[in-house]
PDB file of N, CA, C and O in Angstrom:
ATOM      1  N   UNK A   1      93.638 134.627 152.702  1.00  0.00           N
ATOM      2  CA  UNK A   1      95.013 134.981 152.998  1.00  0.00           C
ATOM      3  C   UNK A   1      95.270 136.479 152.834  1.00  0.00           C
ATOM      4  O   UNK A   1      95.885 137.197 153.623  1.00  0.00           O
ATOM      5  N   UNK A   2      94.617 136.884 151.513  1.00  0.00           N
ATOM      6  CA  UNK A   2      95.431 138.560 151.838  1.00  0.00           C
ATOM      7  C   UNK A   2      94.409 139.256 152.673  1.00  0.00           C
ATOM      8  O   UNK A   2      94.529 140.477 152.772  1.00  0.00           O
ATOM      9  N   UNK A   3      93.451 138.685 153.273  1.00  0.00           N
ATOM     10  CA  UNK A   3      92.651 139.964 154.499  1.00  0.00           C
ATOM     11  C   UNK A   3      93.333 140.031 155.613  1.00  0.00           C
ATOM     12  O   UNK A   3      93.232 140.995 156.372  1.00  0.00           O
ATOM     13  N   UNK A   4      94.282 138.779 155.890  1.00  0.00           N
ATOM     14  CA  UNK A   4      95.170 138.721 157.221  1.00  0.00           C
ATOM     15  C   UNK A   4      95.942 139.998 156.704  1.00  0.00           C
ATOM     16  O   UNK A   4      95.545 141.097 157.090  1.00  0.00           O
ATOM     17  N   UNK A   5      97.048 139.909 155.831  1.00  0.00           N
ATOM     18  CA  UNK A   5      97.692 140.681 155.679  1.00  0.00           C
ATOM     19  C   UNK A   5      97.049 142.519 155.257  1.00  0.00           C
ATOM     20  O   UNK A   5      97.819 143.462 155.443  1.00  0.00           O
ATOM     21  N   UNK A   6      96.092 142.680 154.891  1.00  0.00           N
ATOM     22  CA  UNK A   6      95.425 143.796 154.856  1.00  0.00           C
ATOM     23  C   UNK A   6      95.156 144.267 155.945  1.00  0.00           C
ATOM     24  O   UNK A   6      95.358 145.481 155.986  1.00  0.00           O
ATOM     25  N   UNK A   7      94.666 143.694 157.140  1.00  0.00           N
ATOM     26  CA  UNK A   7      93.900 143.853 158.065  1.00  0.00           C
ATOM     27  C   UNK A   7      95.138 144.029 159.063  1.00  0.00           C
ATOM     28  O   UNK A   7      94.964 144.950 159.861  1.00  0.00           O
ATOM     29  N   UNK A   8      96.414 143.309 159.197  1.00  0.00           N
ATOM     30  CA  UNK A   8      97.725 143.956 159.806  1.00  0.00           C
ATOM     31  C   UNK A   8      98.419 145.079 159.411  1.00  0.00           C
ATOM     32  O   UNK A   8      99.125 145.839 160.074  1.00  0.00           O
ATOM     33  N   UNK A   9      98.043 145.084 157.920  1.00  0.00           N
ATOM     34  CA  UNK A   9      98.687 146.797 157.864  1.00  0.00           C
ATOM     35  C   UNK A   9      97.548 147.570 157.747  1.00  0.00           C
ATOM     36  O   UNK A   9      98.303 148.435 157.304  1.00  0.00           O
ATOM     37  N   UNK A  10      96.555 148.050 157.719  1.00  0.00           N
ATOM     38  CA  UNK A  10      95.194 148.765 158.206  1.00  0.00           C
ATOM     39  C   UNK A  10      95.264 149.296 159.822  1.00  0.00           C
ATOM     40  O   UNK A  10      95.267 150.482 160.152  1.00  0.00           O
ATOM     41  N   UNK A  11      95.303 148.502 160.456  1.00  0.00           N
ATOM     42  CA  UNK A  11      94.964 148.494 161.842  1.00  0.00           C
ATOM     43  C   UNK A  11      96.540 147.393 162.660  1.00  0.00           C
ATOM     44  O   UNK A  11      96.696 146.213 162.975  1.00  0.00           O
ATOM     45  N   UNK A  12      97.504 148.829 162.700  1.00  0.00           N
ATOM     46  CA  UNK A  12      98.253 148.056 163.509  1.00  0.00           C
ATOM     47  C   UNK A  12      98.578 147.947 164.506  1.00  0.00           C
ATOM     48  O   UNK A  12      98.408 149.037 165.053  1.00  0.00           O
ATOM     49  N   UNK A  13      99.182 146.914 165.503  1.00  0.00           N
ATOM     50  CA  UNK A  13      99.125 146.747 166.903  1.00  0.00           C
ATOM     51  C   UNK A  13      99.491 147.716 167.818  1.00  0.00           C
ATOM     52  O   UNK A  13     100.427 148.507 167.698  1.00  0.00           O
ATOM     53  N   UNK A  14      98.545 147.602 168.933  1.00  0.00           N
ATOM     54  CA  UNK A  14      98.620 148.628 170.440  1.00  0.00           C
ATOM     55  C   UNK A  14      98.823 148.130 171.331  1.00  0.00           C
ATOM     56  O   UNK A  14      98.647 146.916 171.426  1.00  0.00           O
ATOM     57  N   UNK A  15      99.295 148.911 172.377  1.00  0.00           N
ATOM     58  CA  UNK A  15      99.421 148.579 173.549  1.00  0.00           C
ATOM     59  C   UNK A  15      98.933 149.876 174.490  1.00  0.00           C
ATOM     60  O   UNK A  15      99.462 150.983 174.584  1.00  0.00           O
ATOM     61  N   UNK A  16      97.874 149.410 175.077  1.00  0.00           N
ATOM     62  CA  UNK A  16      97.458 150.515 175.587  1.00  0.00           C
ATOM     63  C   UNK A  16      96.817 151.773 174.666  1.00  0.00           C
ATOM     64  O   UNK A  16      97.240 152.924 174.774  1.00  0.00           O
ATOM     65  N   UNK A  17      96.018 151.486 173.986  1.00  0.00           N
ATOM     66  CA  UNK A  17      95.812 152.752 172.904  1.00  0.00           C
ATOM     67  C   UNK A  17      97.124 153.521 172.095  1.00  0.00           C
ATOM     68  O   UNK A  17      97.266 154.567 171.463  1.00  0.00           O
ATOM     69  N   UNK A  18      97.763 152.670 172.394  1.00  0.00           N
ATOM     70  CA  UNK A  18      99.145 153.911 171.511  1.00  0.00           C
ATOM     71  C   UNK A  18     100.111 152.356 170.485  1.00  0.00           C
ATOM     72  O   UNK A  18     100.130 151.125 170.504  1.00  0.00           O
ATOM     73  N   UNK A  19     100.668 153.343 169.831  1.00  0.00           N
ATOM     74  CA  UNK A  19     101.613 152.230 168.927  1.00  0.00           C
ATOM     75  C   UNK A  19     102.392 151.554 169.891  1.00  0.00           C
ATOM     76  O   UNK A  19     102.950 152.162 170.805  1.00  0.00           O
ATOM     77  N   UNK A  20     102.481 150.008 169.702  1.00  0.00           N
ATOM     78  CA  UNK A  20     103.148 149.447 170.080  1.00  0.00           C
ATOM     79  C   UNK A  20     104.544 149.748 170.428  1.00  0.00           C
ATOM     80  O   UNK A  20     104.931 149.744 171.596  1.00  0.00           O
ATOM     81  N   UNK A  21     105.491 150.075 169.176  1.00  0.00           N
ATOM     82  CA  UNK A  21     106.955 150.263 169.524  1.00  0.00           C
ATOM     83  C   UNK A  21     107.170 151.710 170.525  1.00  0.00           C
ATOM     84  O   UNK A  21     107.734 151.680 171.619  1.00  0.00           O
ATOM     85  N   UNK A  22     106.612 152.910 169.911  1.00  0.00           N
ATOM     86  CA  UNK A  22     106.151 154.062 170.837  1.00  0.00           C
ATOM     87  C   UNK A  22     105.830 154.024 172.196  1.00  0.00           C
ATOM     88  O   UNK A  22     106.172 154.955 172.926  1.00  0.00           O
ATOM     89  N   UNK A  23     105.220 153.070 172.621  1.00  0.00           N
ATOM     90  CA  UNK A  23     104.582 152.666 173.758  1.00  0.00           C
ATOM     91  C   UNK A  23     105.750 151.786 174.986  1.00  0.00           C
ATOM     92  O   UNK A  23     105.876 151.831 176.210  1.00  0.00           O
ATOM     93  N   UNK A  24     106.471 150.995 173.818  1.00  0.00           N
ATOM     94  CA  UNK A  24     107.637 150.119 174.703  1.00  0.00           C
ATOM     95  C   UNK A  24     108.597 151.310 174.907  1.00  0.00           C
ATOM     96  O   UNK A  24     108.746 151.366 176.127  1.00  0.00           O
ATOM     97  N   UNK A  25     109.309 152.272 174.344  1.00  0.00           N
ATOM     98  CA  UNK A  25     110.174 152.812 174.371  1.00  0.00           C
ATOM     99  C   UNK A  25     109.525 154.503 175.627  1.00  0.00           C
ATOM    100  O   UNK A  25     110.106 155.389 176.254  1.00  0.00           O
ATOM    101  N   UNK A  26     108.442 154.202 175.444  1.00  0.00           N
ATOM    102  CA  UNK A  26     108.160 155.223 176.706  1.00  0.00           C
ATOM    103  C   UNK A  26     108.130 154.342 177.960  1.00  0.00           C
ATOM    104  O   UNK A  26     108.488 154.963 178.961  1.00  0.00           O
ATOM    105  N   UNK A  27     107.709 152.715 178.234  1.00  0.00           N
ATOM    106  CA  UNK A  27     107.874 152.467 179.200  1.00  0.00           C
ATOM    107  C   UNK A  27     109.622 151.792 179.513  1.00  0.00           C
ATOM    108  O   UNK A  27     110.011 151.544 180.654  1.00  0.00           O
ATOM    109  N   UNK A  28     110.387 151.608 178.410  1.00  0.00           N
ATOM    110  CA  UNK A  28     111.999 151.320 179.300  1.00  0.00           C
ATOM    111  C   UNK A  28     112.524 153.015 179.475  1.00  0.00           C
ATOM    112  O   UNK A  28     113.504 153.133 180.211  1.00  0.00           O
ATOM    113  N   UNK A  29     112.017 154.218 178.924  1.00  0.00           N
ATOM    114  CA  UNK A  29     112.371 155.169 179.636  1.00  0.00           C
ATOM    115  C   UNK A  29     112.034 156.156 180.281  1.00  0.00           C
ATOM    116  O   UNK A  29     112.622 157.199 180.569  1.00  0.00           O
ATOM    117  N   UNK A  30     110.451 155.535 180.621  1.00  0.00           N
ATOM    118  CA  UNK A  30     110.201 155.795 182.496  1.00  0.00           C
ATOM    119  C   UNK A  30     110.828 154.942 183.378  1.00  0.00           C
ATOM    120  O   UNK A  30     110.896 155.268 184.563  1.00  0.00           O
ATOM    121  N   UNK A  31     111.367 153.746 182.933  1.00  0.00           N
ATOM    122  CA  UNK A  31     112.192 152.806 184.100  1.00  0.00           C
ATOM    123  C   UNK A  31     113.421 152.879 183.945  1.00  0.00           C
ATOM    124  O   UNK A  31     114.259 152.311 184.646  1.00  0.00           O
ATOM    125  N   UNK A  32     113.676 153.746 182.799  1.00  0.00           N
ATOM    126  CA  UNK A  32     115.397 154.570 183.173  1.00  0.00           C
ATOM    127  C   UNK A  32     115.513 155.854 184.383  1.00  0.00           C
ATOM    128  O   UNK A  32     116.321 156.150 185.263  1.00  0.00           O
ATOM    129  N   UNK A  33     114.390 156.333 183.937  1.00  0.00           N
ATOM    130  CA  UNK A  33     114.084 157.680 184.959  1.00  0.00           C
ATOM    131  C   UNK A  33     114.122 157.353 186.183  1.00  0.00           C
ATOM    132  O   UNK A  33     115.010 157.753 186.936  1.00  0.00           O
ATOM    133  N   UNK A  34     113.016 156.461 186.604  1.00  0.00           N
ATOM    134  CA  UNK A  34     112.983 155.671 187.524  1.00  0.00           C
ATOM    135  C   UNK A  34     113.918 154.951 188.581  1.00  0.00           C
ATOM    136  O   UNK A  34     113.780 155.040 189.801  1.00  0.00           O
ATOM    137  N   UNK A  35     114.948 154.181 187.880  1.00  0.00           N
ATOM    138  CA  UNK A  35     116.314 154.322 188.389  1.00  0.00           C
ATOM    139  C   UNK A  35     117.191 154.817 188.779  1.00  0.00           C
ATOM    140  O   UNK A  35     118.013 154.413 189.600  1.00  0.00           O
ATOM    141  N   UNK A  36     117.108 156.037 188.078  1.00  0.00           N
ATOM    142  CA  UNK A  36     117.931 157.402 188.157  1.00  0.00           C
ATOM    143  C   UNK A  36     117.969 158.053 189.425  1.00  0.00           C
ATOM    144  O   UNK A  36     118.699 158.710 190.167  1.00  0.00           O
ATOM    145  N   UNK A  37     116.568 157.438 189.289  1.00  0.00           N
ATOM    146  CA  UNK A  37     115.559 158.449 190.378  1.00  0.00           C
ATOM    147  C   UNK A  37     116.088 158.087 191.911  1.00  0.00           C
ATOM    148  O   UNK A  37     116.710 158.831 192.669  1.00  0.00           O
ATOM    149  N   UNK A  38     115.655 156.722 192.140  1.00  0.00           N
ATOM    150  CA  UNK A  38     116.330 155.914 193.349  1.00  0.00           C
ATOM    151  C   UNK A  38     117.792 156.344 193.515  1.00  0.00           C
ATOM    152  O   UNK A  38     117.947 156.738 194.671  1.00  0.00           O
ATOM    153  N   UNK A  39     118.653 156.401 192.973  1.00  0.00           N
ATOM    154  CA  UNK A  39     120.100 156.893 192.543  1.00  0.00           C
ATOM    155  C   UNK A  39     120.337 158.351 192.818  1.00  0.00           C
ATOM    156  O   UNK A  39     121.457 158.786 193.085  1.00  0.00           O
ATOM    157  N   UNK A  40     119.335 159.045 192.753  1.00  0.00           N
ATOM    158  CA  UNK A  40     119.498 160.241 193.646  1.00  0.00           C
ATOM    159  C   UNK A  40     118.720 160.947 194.385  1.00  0.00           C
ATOM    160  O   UNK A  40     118.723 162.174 194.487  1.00  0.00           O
ATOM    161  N   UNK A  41     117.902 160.037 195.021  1.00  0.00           N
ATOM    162  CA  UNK A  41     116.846 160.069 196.208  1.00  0.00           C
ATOM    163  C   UNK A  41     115.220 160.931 195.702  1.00  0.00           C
ATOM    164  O   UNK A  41     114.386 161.506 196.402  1.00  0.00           O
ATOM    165  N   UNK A  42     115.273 160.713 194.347  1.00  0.00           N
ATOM    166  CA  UNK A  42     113.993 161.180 193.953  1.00  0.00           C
ATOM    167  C   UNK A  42     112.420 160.021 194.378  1.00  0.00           C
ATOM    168  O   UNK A  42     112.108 158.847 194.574  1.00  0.00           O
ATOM    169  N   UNK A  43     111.920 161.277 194.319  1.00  0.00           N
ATOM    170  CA  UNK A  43     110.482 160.276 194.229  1.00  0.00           C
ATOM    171  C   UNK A  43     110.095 159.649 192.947  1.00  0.00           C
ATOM    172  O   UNK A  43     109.946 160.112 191.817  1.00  0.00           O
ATOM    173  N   UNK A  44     109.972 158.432 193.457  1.00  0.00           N
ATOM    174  CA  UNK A  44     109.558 157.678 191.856  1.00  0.00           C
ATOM    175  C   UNK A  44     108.264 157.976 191.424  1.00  0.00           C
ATOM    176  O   UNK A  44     108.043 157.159 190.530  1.00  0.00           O
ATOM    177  N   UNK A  45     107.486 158.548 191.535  1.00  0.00           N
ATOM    178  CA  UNK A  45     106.100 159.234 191.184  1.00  0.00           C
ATOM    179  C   UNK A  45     106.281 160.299 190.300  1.00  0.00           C
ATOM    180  O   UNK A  45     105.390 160.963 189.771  1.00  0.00           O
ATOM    181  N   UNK A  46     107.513 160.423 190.170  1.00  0.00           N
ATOM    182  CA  UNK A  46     107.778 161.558 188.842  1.00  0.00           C
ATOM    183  C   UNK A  46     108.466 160.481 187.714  1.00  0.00           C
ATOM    184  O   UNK A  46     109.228 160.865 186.826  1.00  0.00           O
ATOM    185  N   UNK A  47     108.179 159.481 187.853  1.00  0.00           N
ATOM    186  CA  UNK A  47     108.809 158.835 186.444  1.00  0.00           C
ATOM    187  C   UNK A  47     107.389 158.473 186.212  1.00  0.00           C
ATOM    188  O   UNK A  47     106.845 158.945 185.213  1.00  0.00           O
ATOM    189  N   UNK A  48     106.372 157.299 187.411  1.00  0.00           N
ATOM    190  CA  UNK A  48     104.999 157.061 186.965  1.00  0.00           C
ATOM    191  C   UNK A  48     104.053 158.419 186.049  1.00  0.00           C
ATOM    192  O   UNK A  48     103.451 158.332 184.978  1.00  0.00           O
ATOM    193  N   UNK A  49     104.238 159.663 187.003  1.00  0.00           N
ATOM    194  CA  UNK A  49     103.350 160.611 186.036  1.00  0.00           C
ATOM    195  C   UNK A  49     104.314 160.426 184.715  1.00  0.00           C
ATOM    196  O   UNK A  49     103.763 160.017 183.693  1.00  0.00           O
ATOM    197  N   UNK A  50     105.387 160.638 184.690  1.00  0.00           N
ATOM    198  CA  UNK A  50     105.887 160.784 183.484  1.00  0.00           C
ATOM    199  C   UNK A  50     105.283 159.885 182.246  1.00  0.00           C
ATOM    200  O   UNK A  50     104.991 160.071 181.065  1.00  0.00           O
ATOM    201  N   UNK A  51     105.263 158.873 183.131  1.00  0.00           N
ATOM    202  CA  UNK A  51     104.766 157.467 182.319  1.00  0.00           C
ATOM    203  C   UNK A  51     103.511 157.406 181.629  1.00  0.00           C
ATOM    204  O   UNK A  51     103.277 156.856 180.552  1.00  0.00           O
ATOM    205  N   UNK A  52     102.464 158.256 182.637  1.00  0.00           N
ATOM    206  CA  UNK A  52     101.550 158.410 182.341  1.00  0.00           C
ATOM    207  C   UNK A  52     100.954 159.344 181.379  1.00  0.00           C
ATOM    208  O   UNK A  52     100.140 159.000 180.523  1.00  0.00           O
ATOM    209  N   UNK A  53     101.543 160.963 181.609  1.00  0.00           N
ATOM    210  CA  UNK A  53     101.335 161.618 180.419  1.00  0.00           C
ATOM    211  C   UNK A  53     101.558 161.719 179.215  1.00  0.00           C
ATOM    212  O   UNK A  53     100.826 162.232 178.367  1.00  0.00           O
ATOM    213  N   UNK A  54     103.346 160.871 178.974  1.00  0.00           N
ATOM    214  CA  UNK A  54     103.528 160.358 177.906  1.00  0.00           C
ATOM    215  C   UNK A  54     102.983 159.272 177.269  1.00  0.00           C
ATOM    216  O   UNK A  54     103.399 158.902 176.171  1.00  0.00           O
ATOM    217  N   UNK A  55     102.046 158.699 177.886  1.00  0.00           N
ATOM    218  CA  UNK A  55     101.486 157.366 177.116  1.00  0.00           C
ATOM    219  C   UNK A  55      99.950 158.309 176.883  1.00  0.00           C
ATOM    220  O   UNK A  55      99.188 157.937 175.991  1.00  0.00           O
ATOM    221  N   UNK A  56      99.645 159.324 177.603  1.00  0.00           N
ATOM    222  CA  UNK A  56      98.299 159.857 176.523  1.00  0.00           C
ATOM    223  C   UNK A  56      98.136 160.166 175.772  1.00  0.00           C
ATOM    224  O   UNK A  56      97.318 159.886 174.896  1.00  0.00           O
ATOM    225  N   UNK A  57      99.406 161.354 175.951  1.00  0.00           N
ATOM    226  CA  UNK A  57      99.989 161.772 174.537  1.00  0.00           C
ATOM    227  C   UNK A  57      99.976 160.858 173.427  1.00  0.00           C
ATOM    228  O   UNK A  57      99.110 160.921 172.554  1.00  0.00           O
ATOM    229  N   UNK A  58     100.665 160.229 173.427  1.00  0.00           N
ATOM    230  CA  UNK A  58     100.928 158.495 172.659  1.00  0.00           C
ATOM    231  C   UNK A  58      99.716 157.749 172.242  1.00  0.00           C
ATOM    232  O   UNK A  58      99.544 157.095 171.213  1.00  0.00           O
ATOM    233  N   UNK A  59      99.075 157.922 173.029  1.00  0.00           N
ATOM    234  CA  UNK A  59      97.477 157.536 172.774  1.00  0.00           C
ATOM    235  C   UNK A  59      96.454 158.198 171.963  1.00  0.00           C
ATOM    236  O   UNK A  59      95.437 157.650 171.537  1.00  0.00           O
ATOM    237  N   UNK A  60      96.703 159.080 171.832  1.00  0.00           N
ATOM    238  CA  UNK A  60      96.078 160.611 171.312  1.00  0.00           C
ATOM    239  C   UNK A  60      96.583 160.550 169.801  1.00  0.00           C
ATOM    240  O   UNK A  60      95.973 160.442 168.737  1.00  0.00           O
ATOM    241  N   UNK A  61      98.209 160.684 170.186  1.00  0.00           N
ATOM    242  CA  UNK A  61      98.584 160.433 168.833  1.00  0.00           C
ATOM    243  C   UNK A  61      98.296 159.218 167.686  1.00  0.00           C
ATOM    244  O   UNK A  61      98.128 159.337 166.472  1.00  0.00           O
ATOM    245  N   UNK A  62      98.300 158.442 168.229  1.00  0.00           N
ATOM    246  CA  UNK A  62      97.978 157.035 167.987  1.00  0.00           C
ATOM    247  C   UNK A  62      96.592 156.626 167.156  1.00  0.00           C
ATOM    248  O   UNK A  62      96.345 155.910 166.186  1.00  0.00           O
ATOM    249  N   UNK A  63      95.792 157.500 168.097  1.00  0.00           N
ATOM    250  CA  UNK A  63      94.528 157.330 167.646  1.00  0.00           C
ATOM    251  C   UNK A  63      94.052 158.341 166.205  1.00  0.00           C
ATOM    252  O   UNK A  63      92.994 158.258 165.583  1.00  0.00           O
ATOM    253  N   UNK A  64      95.137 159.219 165.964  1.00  0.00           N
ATOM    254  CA  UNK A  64      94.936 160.402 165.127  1.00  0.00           C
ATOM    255  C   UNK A  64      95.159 159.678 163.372  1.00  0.00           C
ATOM    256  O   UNK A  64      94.545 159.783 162.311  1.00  0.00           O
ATOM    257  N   UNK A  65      96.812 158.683 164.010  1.00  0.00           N
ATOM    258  CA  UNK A  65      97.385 158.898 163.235  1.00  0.00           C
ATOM    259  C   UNK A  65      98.070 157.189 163.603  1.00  0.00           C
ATOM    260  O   UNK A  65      99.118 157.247 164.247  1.00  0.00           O
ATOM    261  N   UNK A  66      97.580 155.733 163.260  1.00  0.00           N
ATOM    262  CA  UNK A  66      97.911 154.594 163.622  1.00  0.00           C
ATOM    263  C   UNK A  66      99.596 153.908 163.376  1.00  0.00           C
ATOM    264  O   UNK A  66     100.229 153.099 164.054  1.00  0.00           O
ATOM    265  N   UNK A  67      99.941 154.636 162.113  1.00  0.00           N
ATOM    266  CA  UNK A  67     101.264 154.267 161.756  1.00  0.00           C
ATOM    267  C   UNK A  67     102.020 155.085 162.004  1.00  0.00           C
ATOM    268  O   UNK A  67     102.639 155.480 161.016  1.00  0.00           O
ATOM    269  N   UNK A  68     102.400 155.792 163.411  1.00  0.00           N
ATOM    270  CA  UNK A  68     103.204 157.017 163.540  1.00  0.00           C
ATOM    271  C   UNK A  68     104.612 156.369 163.669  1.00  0.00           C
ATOM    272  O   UNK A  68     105.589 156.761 163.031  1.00  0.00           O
ATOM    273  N   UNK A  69     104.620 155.430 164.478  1.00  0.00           N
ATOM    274  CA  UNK A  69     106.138 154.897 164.400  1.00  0.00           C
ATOM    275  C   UNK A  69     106.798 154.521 162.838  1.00  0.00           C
ATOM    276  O   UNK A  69     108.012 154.636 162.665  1.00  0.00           O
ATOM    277  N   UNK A  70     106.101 154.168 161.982  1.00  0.00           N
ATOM    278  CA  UNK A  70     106.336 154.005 160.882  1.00  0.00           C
ATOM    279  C   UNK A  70     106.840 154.988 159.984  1.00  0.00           C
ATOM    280  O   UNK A  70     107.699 154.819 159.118  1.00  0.00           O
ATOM    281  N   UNK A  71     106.239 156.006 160.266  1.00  0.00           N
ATOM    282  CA  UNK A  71     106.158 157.402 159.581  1.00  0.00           C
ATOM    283  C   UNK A  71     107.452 158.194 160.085  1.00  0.00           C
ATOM    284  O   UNK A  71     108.176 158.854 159.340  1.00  0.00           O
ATOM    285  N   UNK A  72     107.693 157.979 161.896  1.00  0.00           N
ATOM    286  CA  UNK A  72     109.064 158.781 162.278  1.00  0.00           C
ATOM    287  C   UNK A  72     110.110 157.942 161.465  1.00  0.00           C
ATOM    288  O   UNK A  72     110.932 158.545 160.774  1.00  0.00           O
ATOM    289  N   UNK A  73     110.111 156.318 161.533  1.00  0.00           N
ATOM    290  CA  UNK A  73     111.072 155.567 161.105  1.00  0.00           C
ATOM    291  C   UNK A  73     111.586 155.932 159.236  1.00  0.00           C
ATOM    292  O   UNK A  73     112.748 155.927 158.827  1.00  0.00           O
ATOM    293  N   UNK A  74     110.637 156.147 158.600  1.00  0.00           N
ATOM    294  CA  UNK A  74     110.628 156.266 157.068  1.00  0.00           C
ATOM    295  C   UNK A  74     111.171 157.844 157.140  1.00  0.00           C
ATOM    296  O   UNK A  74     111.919 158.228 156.241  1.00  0.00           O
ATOM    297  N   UNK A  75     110.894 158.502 157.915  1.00  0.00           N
ATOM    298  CA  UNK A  75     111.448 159.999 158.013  1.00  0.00           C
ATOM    299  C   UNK A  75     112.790 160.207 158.280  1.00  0.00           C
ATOM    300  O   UNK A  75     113.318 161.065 157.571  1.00  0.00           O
ATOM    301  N   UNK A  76     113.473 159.678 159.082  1.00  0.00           N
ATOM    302  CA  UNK A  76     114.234 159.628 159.509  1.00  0.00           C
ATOM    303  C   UNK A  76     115.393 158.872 158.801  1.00  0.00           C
ATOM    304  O   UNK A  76     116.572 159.059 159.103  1.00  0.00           O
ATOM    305  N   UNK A  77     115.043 158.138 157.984  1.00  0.00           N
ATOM    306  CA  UNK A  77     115.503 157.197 156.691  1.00  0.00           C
ATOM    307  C   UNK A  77     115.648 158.176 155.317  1.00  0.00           C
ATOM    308  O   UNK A  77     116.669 157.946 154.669  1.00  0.00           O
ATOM    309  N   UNK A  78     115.088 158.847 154.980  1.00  0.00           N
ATOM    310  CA  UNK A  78     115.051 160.165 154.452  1.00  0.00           C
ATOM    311  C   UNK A  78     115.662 160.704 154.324  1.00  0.00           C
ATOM    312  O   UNK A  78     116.401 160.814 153.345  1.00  0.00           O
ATOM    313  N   UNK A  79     115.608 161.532 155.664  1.00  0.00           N
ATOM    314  CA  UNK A  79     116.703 162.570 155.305  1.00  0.00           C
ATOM    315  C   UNK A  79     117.917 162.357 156.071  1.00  0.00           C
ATOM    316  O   UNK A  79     118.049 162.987 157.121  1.00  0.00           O
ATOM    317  N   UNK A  80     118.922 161.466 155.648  1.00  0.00           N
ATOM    318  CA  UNK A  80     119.620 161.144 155.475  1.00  0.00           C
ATOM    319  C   UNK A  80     120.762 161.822 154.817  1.00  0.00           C
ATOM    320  O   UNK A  80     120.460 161.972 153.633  1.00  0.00           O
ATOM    321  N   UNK A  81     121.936 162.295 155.063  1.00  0.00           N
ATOM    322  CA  UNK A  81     122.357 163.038 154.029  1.00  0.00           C
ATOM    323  C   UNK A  81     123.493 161.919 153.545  1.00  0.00           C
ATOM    324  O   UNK A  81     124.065 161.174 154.341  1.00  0.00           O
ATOM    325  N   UNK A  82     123.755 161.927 151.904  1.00  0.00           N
ATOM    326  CA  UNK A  82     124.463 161.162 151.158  1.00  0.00           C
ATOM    327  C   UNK A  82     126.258 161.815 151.459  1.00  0.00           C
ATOM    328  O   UNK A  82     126.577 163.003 151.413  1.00  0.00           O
ATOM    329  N   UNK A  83     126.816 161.113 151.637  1.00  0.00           N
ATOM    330  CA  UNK A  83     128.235 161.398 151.982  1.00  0.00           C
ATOM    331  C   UNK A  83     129.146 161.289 150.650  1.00  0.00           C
ATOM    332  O   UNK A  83     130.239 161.845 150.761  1.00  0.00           O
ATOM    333  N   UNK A  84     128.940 160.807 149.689  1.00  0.00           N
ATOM    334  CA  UNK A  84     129.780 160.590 148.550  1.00  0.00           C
ATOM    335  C   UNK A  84     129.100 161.684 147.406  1.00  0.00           C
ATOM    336  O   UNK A  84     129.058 161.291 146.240  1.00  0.00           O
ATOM    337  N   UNK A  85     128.647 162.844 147.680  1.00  0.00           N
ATOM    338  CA  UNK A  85     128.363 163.419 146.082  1.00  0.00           C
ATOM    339  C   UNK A  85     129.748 164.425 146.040  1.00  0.00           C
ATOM    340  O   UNK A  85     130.191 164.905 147.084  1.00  0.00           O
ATOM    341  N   UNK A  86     130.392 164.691 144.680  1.00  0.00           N
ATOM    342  CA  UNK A  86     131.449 165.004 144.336  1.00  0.00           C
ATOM    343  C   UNK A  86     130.661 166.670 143.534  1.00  0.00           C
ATOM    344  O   UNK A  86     129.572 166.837 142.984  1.00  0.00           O
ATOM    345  N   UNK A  87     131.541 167.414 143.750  1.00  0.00           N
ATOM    346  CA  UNK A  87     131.381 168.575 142.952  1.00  0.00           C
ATOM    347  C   UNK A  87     131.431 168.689 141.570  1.00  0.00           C
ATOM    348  O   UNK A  87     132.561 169.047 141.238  1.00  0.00           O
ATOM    349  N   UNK A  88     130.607 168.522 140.519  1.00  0.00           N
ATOM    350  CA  UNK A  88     131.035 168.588 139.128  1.00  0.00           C
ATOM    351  C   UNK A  88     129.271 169.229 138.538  1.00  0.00           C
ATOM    352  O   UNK A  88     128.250 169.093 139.212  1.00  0.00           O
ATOM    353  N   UNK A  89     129.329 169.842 137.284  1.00  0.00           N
ATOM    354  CA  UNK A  89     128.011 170.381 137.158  1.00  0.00           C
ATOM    355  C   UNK A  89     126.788 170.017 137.719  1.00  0.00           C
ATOM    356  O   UNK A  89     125.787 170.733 137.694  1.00  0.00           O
ATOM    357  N   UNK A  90     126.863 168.814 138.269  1.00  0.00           N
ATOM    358  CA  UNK A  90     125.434 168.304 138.918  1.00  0.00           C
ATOM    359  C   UNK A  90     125.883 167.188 139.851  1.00  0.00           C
ATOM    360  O   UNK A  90     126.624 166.303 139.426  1.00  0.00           O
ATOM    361  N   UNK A  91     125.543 167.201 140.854  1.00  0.00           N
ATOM    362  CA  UNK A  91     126.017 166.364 142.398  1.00  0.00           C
ATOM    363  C   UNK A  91     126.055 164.663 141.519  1.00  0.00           C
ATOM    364  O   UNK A  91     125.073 164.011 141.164  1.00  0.00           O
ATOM    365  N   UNK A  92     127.415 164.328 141.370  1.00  0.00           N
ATOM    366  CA  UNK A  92     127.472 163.195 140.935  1.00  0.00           C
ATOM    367  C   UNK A  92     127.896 162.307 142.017  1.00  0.00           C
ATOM    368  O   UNK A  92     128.631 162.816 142.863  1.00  0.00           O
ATOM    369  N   UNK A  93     127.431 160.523 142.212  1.00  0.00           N
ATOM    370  CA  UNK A  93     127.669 160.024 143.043  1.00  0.00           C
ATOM    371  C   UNK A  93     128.659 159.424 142.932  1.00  0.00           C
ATOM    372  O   UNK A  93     129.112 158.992 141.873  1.00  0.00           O
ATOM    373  N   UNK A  94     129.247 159.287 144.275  1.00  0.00           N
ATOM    374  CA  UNK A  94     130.777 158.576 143.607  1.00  0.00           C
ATOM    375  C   UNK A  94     130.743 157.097 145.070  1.00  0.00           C
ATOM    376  O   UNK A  94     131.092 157.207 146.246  1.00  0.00           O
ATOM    377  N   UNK A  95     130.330 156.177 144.522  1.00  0.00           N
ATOM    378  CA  UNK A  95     130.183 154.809 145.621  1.00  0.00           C
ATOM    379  C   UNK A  95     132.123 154.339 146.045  1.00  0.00           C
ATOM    380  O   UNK A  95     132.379 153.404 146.804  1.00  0.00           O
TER     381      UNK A  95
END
């Protein structure tokens, strides 16, 4: 039982050589582009390259560095700035 769970956070899921969630969110927005595109008489071959260089990138990254979505998500969770500290000798919290 815990090698399943070792072995999912070790090595986590791809699609296409790149992180999974990274990977979905570059392909619904090459098929936003894409739309756009039709919508104002573009060639849709500039959303596919798009699609494409951003998923090497993604791939590249991916391969460097397996938990990158994880890492923007925990970052971004971070720095956060706290809205309730009050002015008094040392940033006190006030909930």
């Amino acid at each position: 039982m815990p090698q399943r769970v070792m072995r999912a956070i070790a090595s986590p899921p791809q699609m296409f050589w790149a992180p999974v969630e990274l990977a979905m969110m570059n392909f619904l927005i090459a098929g936003v582009v894409m739309i756009f595109g039709f919508a104002f008489d573009l060639n849709p071959m500039w959303s596919l390259a798009l699609l494409v260089i951003n998923h090497i990138i993604l791939a590249v990254i991916g391969s460097r560095e397996p938990h990158a979505y994880r890492i923007l998500m925990c970052w971004s969770q971070a720095n956060r700035k706290t809205k309730n500290l009050i002015k008094t000798k040392g940033n006190k919290f006030v909930p």
